[in-house]
Backbone as CSV, one residue per row, in Angstrom:
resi,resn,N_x,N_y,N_z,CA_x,CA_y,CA_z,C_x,C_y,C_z
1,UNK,-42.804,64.952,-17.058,-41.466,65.125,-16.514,-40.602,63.958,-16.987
2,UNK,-39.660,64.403,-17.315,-38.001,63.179,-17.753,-37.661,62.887,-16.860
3,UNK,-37.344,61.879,-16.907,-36.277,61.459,-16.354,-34.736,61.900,-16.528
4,UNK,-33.463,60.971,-15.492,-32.181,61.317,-15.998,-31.844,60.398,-17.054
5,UNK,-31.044,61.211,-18.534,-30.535,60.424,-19.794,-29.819,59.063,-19.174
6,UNK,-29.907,58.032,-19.419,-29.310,56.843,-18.865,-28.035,56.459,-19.622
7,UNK,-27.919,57.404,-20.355,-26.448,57.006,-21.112,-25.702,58.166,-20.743
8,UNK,-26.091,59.262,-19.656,-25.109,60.185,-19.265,-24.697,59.962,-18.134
9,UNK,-23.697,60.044,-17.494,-23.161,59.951,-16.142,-23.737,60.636,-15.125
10,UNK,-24.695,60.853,-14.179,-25.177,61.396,-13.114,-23.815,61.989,-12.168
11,UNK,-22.630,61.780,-12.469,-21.716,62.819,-11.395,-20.209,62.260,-12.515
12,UNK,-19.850,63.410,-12.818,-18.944,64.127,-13.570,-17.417,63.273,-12.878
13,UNK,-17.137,62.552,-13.947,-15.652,61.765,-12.955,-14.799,62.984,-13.033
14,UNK,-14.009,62.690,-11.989,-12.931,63.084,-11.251,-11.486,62.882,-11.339
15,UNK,-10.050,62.928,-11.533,-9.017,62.576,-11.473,-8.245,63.055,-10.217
16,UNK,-7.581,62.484,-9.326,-6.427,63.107,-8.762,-4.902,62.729,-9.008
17,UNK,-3.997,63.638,-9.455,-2.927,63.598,-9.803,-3.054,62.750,-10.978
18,UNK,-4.003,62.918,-12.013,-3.852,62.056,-12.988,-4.606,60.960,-13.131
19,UNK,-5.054,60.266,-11.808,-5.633,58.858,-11.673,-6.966,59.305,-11.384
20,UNK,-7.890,58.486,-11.974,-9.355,58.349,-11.548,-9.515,58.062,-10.380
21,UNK,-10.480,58.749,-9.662,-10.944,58.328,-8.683,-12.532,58.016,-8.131
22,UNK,-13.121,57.325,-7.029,-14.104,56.937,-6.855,-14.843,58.170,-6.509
23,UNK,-16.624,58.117,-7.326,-17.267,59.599,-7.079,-18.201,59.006,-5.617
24,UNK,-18.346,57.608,-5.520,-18.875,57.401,-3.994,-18.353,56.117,-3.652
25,UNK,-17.836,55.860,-2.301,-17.190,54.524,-1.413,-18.081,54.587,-0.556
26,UNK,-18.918,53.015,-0.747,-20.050,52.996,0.457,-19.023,51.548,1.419
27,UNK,-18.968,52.028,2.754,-18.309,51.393,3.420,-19.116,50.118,4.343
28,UNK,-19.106,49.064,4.198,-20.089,48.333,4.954,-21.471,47.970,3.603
29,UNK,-20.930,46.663,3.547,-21.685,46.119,2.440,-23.309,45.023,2.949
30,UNK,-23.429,45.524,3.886,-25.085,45.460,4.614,-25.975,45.642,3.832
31,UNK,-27.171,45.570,4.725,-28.309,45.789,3.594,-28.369,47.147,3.357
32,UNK,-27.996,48.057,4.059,-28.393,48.905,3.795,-27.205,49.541,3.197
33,UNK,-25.882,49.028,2.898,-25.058,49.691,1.952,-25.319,49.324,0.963
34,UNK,-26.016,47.994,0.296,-26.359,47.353,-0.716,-27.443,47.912,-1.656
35,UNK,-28.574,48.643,-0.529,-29.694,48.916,-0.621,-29.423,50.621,-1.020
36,UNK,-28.368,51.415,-0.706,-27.511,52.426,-1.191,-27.186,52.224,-2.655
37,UNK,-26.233,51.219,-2.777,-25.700,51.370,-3.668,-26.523,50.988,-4.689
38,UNK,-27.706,50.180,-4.790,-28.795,49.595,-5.713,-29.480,51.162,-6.080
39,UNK,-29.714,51.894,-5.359,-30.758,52.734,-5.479,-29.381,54.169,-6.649
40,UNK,-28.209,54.284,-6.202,-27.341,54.931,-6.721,-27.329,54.677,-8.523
41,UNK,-27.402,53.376,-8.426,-26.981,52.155,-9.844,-28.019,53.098,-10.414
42,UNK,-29.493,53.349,-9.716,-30.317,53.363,-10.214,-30.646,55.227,-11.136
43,UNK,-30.103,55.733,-10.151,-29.871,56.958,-10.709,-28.390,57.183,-11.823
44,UNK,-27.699,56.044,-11.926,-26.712,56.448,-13.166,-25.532,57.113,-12.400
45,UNK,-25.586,56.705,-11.390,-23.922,57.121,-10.482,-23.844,55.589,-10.682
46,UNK,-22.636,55.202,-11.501,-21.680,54.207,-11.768,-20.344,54.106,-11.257
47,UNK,-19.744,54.864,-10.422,-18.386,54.973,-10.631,-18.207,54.949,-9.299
48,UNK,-18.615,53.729,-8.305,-18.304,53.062,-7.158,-17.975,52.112,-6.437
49,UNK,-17.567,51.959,-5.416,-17.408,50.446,-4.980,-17.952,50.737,-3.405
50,UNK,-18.365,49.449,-3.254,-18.755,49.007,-1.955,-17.952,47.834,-1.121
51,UNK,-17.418,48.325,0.140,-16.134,48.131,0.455,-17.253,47.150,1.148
52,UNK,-16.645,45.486,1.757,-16.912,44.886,3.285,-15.923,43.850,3.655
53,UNK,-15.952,43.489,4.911,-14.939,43.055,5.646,-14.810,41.226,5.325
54,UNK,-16.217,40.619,4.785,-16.037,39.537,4.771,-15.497,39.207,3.274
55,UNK,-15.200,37.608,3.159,-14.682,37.587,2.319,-16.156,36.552,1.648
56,UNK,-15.531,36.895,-0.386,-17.294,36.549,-0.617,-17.738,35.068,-0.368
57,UNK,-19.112,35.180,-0.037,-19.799,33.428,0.448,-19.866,33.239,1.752
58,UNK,-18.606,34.333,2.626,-18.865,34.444,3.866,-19.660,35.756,4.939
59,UNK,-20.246,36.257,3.813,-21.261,37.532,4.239,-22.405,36.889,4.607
60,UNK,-23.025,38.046,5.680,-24.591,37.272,6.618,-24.325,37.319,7.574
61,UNK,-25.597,36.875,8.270,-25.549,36.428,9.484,-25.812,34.788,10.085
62,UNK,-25.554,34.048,9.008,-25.738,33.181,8.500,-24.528,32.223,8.825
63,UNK,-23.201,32.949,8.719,-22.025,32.321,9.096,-21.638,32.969,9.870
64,UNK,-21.762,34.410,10.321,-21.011,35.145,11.424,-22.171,35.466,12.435
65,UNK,-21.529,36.309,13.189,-22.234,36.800,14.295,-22.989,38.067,14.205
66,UNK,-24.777,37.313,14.488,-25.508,38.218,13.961,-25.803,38.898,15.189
67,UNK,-26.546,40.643,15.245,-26.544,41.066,16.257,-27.364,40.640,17.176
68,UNK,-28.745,40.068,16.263,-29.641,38.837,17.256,-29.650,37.872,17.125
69,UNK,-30.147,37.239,18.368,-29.719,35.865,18.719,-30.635,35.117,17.774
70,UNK,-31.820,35.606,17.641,-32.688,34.954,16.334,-32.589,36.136,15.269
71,UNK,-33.284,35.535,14.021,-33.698,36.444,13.110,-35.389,36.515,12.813
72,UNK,-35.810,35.942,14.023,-37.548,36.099,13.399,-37.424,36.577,15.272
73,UNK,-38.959,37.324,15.132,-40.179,37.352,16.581,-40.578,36.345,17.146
74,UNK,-40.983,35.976,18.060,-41.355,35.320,18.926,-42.731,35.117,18.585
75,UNK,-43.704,34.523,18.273,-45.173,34.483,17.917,-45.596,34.994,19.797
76,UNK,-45.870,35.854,19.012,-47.132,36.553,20.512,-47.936,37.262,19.745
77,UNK,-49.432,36.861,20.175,-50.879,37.477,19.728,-51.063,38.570,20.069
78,UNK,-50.361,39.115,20.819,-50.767,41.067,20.914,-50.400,41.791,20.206
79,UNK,-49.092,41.048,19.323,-48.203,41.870,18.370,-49.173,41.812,16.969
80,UNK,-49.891,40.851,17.043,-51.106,40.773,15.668,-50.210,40.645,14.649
81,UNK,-48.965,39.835,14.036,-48.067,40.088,12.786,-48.912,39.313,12.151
């Protein structure tokens, strides 16, 4: 089995009124919009952007407010990690 040609476009661009437009806008540049858009790259859909709210160097949870108060578990032996 083939694969997809990597020099063909996986989704057929688009124009409206003349102007190009985006064939996917992943909104929220998280891991898992990142982890979207990596896997997209990967199939040969090129013709996107990934929108996020911070500005760059200030993405994470690292400088903002993460939804937990830590980012690791608690070491407890029942959990066996």
């Amino acid at each position: 089995m083939r694969g997809p040609n990597p020099r063909r476009p996986r989704v057929t661009p688009r124009q409206y009124k003349g102007q190009p437009v985006l064939s996917v806008a992943i909104v929220d540049c998280g891991q898992s919009g990142l982890s979207i858009a990596f896997t997209l790259m990967r199939e040969n859909v090129t013709n996107m952007r990934v929108y996020g709210r911070n500005r760059p160097g200030e993405a994470g949870p690292w400088t903002s407010d993460a939804r937990m108060q830590t980012l690791r578990t608690h070491d407890d032996p029942e959990l066996r990690l």
